[in-house]
C-alpha positions as CSV (number, residue, x, y, z in Angstrom):
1,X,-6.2,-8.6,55.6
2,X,-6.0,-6.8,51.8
3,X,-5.8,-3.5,53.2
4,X,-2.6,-3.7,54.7
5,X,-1.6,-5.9,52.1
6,X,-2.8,-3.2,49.2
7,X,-0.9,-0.2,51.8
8,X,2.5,-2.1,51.9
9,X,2.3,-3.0,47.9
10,X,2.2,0.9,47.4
11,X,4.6,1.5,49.6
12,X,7.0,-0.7,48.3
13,X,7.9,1.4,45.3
14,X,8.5,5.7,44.9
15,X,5.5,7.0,45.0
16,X,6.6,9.3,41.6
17,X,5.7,5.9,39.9
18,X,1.7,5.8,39.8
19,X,1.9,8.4,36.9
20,X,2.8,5.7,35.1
21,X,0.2,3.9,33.1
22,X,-1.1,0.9,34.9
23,X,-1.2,-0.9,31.5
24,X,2.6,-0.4,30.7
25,X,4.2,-3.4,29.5
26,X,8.0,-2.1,29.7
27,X,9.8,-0.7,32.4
28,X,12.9,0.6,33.0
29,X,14.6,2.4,35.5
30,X,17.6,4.7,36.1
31,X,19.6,6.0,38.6
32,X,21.0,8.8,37.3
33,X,23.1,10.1,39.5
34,X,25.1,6.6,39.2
35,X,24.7,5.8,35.9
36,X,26.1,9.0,34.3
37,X,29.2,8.3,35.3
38,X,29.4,4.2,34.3
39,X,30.7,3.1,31.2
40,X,27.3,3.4,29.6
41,X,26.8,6.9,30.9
42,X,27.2,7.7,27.1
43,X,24.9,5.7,25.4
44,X,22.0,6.2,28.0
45,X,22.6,10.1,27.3
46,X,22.2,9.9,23.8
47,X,18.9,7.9,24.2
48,X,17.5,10.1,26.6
49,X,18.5,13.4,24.6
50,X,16.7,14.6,21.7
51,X,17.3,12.5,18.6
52,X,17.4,9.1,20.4
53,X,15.4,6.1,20.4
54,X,13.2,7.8,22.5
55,X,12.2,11.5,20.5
56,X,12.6,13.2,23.5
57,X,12.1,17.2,23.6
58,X,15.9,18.9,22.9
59,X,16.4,20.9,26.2
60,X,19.0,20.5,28.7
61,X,17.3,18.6,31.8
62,X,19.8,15.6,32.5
63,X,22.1,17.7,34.6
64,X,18.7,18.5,37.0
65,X,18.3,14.9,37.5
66,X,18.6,12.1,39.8
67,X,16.1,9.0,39.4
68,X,14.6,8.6,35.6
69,X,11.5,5.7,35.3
70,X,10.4,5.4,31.2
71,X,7.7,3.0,30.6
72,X,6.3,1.6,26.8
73,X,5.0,0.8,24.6
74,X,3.3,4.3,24.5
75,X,6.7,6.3,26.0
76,X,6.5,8.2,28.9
77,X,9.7,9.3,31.1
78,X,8.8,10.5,34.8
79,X,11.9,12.3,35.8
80,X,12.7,13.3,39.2
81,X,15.5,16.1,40.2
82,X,15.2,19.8,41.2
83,X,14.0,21.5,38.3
84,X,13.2,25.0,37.6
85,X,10.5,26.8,34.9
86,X,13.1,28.7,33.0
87,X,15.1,25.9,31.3
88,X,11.7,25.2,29.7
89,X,11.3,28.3,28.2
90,X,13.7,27.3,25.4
91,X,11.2,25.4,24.2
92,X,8.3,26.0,22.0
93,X,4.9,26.8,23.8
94,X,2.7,24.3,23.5
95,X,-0.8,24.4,25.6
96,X,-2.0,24.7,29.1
97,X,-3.6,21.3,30.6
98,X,-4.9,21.2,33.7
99,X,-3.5,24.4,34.7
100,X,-0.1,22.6,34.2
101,X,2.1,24.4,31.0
102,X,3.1,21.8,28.5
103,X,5.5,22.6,26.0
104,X,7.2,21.4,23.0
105,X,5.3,19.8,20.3
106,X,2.5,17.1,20.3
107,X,5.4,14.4,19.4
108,X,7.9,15.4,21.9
109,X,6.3,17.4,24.8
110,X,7.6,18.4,28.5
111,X,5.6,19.1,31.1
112,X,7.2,20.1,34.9
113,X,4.8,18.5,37.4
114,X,6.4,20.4,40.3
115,X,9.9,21.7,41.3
116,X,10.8,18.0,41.3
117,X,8.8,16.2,38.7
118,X,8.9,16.3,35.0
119,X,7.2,14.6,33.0
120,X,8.2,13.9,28.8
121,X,6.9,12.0,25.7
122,X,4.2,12.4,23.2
123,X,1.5,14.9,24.7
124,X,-1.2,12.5,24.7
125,X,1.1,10.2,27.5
126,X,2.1,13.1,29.4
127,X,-1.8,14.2,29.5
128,X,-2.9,11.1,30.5
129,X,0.1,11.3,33.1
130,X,-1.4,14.6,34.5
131,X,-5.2,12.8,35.0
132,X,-3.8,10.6,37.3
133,X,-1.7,13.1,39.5
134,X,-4.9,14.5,39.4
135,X,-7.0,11.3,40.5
136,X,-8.0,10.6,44.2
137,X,-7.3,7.4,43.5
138,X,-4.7,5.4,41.2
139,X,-4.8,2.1,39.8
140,X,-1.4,0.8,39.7
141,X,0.6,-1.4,37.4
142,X,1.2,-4.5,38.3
143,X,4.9,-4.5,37.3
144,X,5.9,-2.2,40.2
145,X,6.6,-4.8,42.9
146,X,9.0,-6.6,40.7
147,X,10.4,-3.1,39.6
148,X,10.5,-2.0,43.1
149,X,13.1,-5.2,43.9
150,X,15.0,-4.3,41.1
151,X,15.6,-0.6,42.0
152,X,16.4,-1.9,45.6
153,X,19.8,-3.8,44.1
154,X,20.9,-2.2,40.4
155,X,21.3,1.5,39.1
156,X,19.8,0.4,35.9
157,X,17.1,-1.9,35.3
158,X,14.8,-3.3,32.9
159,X,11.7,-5.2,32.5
160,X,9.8,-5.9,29.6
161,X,6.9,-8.2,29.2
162,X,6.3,-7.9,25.1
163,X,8.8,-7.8,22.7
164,X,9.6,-6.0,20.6
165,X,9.2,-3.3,23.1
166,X,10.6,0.7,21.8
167,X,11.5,1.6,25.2
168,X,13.3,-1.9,26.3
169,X,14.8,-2.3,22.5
170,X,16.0,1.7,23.3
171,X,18.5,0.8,26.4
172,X,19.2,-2.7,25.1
173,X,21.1,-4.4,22.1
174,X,18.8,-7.5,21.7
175,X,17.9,-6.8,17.6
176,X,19.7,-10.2,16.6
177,X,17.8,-12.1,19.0
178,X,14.5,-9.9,19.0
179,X,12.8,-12.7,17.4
180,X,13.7,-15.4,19.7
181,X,12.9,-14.2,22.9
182,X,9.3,-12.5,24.1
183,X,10.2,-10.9,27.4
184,X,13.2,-10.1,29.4
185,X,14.5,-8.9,32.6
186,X,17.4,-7.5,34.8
187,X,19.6,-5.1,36.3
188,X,22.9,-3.4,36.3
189,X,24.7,-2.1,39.2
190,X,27.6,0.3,38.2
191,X,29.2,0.9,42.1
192,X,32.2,-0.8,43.2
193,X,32.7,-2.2,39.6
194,X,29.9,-3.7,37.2
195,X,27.6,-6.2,38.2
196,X,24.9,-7.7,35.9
197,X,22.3,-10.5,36.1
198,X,19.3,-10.7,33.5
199,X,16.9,-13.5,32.4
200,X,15.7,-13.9,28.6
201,X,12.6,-15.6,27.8
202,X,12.4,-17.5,24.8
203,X,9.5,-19.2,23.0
204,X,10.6,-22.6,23.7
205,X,13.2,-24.1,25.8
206,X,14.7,-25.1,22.3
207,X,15.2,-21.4,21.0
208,X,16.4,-20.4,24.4
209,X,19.5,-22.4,24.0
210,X,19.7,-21.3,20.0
211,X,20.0,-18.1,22.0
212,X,22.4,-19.3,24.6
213,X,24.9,-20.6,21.9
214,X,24.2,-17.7,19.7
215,X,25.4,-15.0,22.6
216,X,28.2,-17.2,23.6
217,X,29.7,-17.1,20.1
218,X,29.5,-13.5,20.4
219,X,32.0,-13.1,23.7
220,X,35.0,-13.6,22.2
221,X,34.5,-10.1,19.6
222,X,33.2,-8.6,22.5
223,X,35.5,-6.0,24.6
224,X,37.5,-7.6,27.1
225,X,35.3,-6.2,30.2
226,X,32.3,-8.4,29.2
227,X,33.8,-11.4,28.0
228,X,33.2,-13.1,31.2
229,X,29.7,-13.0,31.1
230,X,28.1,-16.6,31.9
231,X,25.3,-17.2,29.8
232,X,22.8,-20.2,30.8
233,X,20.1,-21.7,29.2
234,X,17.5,-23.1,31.7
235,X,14.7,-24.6,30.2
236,X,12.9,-21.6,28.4
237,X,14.9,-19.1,29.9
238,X,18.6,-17.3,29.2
239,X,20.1,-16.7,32.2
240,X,22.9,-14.4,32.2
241,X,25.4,-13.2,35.1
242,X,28.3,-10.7,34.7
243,X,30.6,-9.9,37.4
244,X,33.7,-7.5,37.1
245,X,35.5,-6.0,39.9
246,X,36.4,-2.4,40.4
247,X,40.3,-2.8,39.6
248,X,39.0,-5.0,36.0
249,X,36.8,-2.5,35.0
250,X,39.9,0.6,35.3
251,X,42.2,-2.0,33.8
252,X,40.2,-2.7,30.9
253,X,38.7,1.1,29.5
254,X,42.4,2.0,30.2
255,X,43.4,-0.8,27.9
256,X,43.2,-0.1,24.4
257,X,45.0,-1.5,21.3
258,X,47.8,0.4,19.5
259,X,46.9,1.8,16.2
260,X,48.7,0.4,13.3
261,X,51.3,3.2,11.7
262,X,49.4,3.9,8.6
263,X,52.1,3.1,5.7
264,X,53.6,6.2,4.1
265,X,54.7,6.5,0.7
266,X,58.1,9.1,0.2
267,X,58.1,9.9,-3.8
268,X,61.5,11.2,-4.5
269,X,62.3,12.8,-7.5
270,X,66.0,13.1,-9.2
271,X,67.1,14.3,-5.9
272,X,64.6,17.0,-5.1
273,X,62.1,17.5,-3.1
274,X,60.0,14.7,-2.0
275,X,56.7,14.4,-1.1
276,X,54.9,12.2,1.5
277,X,51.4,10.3,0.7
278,X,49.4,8.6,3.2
279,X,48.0,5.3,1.5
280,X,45.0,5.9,3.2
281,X,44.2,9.1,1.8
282,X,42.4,8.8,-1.8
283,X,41.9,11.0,-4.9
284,X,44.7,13.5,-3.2
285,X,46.3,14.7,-6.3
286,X,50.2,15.3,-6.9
287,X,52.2,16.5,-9.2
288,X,53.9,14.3,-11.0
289,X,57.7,14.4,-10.4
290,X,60.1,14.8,-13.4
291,X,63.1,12.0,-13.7
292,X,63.5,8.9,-12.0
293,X,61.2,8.4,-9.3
294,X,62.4,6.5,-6.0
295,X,59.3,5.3,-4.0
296,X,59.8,4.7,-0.1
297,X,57.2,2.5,1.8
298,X,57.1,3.4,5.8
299,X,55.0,1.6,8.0
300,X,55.8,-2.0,7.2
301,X,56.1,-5.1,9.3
302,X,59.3,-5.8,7.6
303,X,60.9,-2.5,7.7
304,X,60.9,0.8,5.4
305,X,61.1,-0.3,1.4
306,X,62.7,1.5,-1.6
307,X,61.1,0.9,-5.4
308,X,62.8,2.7,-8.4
């Protein structure tokens, strides 16, 4: 009865995924080929490229790939795309392990698995990554059912069961409330619109809704795509739910405010030439005019303004 058990529990999840540690606390996974178009197509780049929240090698291999799993505390990425050996050689050589080249240095280090797998992070993570592609047998983390369920329904997804986490606290904007909440979980599906559905954990039922009322204070400065999120406390946990259909999410990144006309001061002197000063513009010097001086004032509520 286990053995079919233990067979469909490893089948239930991409089988790329038990290079991860099978002590990982943090999990999250990406869909890349989704998520670099969405609206956080940005900020996930600039995590994943070098520089970020993750000190990733600087090399080009985003554009290669299609499904990205990182897991923490200790960071490793396990990317999967068709990848080739000569965008690597941009980087710095670094040693052979295992008959596998690993380059880069021992903070940020790349290592290409096979034409479809890479693997990146610190080199002792992506060493220790290498042992178990190597191993007959893998132990695996315990995380990847619930993962697996995740993947099945979102294009982004996270799950981390210790906070403060590097890799969750990477993808995720929970520094105000950091301190509040010990683990947390969700998803984000970016087809057909934006759909979004997460659960905080707090410490006690009584700082999970110190958490609730905190975030909802926070929707009405937020933009106007994300102000319907429903935020729930129940009991020790923060549920939260977003919705937004495909025609919202257009109509609201096309909507953008109107920049205020930045007032403009005309200096007019005796009749001559004039010169224009934006007031926003500081230690700009000018000559000072000779005779009476006739100040206009564009950009007003109330309408252009003359001072002698």
């Amino acid at each position: 009865m286990l053995l079919p058990a233990a067979g469909a529990f490893a089948e239930s999840h991409p089988r790329v995924w038990s290079l991860a540690s099978p002590d990982a606390t943090s999990l999250v996974g990406i869909q890349w080929q989704y998520a670099r178009t969405s609206v956080f197509g940005d900020a996930f780049r600039a995590e994943l490229s070098a520089g970020g929240g993750l000190d990733l090698p600087d090399f080009d291999w985003l554009p290669l790939t299609d499904q990205i799993l990182v897991t923490g505390p200790d960071v490793l990425v396990i990317a999967t795309g068709a990848y080739h050996a000569e965008f690597l050689k941009a980087l710095p050589k670094g040693i052979v392990y295992r008959n596998i080249a690993m380059r880069g240095t021992s903070k940020a280090t790349v290592a290409m698995l096979n034409e479809t797998t890479l693997l990146l992070g610190p080199r002792k993570t992506v060493q220790a990554a290498i042992e178990r592609s190597l191993a007959e047998t893998r132990k695996l983390n315990p995380l990847f059912a619930r993962g697996a369920t995740l993947a099945a329904a979102n294009d982004f997804w996270v799950i981390a069961k210790r906070l403060p986490d590097p890799v969750a606290g990477a993808f995720l904007p929970i520094d105000v409330i950091a301190d509040e909440i010990e683990a947390v979980e969700g998803g984000i599906l970016f087809r057909d619109g934006l759909r979004m559905q997460g659960t905080l954990r707090a410490l006690t039922s009584g700082r999970a809704k110190a958490v609730a009322e905190h975030l909802q204070r926070l929707l009405p400065d937020l933009p106007q795509i994300v102000r319907g999120l429903e935020v729930d406390p129940v009991d020790d946990e923060v549920k939260l739910l977003l919705a937004v259909s495909e025609k919202e999410l257009t109509s609201g990144l096309r909507t953008t405010a109107a920049p205020r006309p930045q007032a403009e001061v005309l200096v007019s002197a005796g009749g001559g030439a004039s010169s224009t000063v934006k007031m926003d513009e500081k230690k700009e010097e000018e000559q000072k005019p000779q005779g009476p001086q006739v100040v206009r004032i564009f950009g007003l509520d109330g309408g252009p303004r003359e001072i002698v």
